[in-house]
GUTOR-432791 format. One record per residue (C-alpha): x, z, y negated; residue in one letter; residue number from 1. Coordinates in steps of 0.02 Angstrom, whole numbers, padded with zeros to 5 digits. Example, Ala and Ser with C-alpha at 12.3 -4.5 7.8 and 13.67 -1.06 7.14 Angstrom:
2
00615 / 00390 / 00225 / a / 1
00684 / 00357 / 00053 / s / 2
END
This chain:
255
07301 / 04237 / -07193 / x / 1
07479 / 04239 / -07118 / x / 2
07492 / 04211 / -06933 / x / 3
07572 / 04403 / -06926 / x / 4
07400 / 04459 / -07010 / x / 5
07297 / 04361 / -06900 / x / 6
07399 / 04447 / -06744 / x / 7
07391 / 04643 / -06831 / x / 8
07189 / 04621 / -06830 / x / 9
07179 / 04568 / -06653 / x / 10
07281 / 04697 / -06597 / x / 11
07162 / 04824 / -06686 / x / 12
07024 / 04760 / -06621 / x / 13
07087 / 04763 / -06461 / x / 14
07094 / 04951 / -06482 / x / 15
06941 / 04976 / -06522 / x / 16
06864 / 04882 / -06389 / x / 17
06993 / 04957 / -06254 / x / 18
06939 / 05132 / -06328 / x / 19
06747 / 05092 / -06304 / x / 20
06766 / 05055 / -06146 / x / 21
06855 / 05169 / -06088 / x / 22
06738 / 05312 / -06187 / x / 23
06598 / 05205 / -06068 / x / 24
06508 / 05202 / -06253 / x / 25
06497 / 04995 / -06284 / x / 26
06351 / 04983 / -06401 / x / 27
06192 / 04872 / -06311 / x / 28
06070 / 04802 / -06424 / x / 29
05892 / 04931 / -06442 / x / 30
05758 / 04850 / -06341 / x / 31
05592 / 04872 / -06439 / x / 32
05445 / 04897 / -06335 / x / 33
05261 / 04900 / -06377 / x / 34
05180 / 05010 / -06255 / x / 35
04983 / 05019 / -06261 / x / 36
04907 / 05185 / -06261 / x / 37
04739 / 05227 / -06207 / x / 38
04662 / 05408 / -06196 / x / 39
04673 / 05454 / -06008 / x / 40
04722 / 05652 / -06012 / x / 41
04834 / 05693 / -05921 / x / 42
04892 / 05520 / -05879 / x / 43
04924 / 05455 / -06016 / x / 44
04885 / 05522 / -06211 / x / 45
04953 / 05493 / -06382 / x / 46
05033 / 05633 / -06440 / x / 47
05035 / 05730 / -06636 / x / 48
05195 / 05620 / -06691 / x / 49
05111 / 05454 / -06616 / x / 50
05206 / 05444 / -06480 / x / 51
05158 / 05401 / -06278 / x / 52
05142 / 05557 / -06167 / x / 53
05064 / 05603 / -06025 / x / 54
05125 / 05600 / -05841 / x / 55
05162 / 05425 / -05859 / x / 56
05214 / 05410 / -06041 / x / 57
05335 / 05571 / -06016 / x / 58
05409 / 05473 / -05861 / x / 59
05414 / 05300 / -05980 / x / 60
05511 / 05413 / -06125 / x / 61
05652 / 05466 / -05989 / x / 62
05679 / 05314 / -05931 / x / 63
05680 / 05230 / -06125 / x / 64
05822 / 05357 / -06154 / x / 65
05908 / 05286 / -06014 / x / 66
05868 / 05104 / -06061 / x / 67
05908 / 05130 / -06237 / x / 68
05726 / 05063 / -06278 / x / 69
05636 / 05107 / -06419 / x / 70
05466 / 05129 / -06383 / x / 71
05311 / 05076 / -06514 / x / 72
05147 / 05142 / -06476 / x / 73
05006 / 05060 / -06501 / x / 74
04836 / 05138 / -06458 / x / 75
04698 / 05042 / -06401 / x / 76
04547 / 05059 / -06295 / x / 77
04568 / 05007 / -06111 / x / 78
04494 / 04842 / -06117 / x / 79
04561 / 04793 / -06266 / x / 80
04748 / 04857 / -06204 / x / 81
04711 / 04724 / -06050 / x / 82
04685 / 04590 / -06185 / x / 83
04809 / 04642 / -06290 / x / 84
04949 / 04644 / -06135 / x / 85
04888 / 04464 / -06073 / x / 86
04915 / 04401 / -06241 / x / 87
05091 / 04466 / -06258 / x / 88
05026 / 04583 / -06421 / x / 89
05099 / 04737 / -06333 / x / 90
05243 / 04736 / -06196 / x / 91
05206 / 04849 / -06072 / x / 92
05053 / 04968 / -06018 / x / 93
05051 / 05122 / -05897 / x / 94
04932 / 05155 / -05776 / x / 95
04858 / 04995 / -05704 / x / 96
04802 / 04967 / -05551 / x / 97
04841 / 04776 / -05477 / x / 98
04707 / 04669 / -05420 / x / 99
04700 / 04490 / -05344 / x / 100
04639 / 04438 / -05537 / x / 101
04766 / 04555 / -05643 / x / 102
04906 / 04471 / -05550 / x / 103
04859 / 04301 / -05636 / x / 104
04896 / 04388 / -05813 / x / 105
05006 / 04506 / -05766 / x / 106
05171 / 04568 / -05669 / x / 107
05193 / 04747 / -05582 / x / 108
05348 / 04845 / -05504 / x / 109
05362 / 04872 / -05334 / x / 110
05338 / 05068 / -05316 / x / 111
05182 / 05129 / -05371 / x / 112
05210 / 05245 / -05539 / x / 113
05060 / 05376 / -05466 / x / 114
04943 / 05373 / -05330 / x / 115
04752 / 05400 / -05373 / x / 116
04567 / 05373 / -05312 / x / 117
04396 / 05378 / -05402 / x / 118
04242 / 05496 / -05391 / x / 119
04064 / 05503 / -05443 / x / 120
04025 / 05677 / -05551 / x / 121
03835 / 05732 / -05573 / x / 122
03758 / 05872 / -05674 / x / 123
03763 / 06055 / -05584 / x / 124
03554 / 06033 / -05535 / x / 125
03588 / 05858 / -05448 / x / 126
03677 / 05783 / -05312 / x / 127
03738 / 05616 / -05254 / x / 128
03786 / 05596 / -05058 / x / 129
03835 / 05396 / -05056 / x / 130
03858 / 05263 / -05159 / x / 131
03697 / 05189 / -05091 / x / 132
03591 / 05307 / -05184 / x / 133
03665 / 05248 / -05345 / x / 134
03496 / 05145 / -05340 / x / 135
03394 / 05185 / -05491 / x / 136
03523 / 05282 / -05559 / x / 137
03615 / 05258 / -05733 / x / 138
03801 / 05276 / -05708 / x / 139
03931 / 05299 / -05835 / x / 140
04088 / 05211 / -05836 / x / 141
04232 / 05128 / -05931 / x / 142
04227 / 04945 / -05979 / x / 143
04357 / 04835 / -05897 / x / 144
04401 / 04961 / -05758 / x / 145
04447 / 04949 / -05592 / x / 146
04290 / 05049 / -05539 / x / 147
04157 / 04933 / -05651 / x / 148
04222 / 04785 / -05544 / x / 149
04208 / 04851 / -05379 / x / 150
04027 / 04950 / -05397 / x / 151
03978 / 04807 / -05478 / x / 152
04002 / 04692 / -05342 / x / 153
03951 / 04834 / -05227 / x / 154
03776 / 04844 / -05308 / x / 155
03768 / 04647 / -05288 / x / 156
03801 / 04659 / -05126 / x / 157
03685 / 04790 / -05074 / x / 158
03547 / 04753 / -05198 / x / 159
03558 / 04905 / -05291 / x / 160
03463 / 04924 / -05433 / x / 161
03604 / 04989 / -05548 / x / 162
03609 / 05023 / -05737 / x / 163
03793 / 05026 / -05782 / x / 164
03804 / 05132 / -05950 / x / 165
03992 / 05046 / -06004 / x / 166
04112 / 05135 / -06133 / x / 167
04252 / 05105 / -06206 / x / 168
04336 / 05282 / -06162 / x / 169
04338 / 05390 / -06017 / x / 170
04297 / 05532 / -06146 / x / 171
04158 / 05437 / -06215 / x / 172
04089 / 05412 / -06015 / x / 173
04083 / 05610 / -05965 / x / 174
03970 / 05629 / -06139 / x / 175
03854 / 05510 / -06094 / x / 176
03841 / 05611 / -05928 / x / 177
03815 / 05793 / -06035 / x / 178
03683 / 05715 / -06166 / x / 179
03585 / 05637 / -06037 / x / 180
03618 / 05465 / -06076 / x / 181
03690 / 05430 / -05892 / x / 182
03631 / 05517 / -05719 / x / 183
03813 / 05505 / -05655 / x / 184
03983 / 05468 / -05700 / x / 185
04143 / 05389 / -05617 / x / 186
04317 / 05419 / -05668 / x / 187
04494 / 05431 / -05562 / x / 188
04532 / 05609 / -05518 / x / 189
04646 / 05644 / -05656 / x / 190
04533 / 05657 / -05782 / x / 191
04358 / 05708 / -05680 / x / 192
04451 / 05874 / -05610 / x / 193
04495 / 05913 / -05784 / x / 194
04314 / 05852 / -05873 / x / 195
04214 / 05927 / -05718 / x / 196
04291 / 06099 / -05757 / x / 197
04265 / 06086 / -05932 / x / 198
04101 / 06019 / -05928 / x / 199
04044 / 06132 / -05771 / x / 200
03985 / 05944 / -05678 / x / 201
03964 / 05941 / -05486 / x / 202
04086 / 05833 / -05387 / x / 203
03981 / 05736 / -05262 / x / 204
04059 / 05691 / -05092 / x / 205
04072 / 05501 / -05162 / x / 206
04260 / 05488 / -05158 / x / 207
04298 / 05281 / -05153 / x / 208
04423 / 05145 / -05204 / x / 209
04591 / 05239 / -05181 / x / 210
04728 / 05140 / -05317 / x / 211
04909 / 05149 / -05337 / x / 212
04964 / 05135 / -05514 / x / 213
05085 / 05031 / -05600 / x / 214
05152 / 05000 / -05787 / x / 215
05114 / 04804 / -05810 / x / 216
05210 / 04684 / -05911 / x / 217
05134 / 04516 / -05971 / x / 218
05162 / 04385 / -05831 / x / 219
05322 / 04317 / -05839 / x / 220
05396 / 04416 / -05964 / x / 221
05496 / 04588 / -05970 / x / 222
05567 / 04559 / -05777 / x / 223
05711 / 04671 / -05831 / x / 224
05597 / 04802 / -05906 / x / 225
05490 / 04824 / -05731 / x / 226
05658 / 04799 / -05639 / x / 227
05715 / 04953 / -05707 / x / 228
05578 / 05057 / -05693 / x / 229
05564 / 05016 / -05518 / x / 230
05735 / 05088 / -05484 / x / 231
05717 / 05246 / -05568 / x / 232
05543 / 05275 / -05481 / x / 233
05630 / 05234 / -05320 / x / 234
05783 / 05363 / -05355 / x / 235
05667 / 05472 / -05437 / x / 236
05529 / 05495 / -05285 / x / 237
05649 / 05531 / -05186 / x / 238
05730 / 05693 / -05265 / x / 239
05611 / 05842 / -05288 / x / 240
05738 / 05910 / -05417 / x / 241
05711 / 05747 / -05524 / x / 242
05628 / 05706 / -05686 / x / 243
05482 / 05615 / -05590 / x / 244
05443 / 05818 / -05526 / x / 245
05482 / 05900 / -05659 / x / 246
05360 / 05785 / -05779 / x / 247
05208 / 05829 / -05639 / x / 248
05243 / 06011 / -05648 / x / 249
05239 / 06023 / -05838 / x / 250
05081 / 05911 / -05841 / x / 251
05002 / 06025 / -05702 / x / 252
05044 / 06172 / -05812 / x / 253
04996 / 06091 / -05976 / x / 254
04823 / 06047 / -05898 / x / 255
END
């Protein structure tokens, strides 16, 4: 190739490159994320073409488009979605709450995604005034969660005699509640305002364990990813005209 050949191709691709950037439309390489789903209406949910939705998967999706990430979803049941993320099987999961032992597997943003707090639910012809009163009680709840860890170690605590009745879905937790399997169940308020309508349960006064929520990455891996979602969650809080508003409104109309 003469040297007048080698000087006519640089000079194109110096075009093209000079026209990129200036069009502010230099190609970046598609991130691929596996993002766990569990079913946690409205939350977070899988939706009819298999892809993450919900409050929290609707705000993931925006930001993706932003990111240029491509997101994989992989549905799994909560525990198993822990396991899965501390493994490195999946790259990211919405709506965990941090505690002193999830911050040895995994890392969370800064600015909590959603704000939420858990409640005990009873059948219409009983009542539940404290958590103390649990004793001799069966309560429903899911496996792995925030709230099996801390009633747990409540009913050690206070020797309650508590039969746990674990699931592997919230779902799965408000039916053992309506065919009598369970005397109670607990769930964050998300999903018990939405079950106790459908189901016509009681909400007792048993409001505990208030937990900011976070999408988690395994530890030490995806700092970019949780970087960036902790910017647009800090831009996004802080406009009421933003997509962070307009994804609660739609969910609060879809639900």
């Amino acid at each position: 190739m003469s040297s007048n050949t080698k000087l006519a191709n640089l000079f194109r691709f110096l075009v093209v490159l000079s026209a990129i950037l200036s069009s502010g439309k230099l190609w970046a390489e598609e991130t691929v994320l596996r993002v766990g789903v569990y079913e946690n209406p409205p939350k977070l949910v899988m939706d009819p073409n298999g892809q993450v939705s919900g409050i929290l998967g609707d705000l993931l999706q925006v930001i993706a488009l932003e990111e240029n990430w491509k997101l994989v979803a992989v549905p799994c049941y909560w525990n198993d979605c822990l396991e899965l993320l501390a493994k490195g099987e999946i790259d990211l999961l919405p709506d965990v709450a941090t505690s002193s032992e999830r911050t040895e597997f995994y890392d969370f943003h800064n600015t909590a995604a959603l704000l939420s707090w858990s409640q005990i639910y009873v059948n219409r012809e009983h009542n539940l005034s404290s958590l103390l009163e649990l004793d001799g009680k069966r309560l429903a709840l899911l496996k792995g969660s925030i709230q099996y860890d801390y009633l747990r170690q409540l009913a050690e605590n206070f020797n309650i005699d508590v039969t746990f009745v674990v699931v592997d879905t919230q779902q799965a937790a408000f039916a053992a509640l309506s065919d009598g399997i369970a005397d109670a169940v607990t769930a964050n308020n998300f999903i018990s305002e939405l079950k106790a309508a459908e189901l016509n349960l009681r909400p007792t006064p048993v409001v505990f364990q208030p937990s900011r929520l976070f999408f988690a990455v395994p530890k030490n891996k995806h700092g970019e990813v949780l970087k960036a979602i902790d910017s647009y969650l800090q831009q996004w809080q802080a406009d009421a005209n933003s997509p962070y508003f307009t994804v609660l409104k739609k969910m609060e109309q879809l639900y």
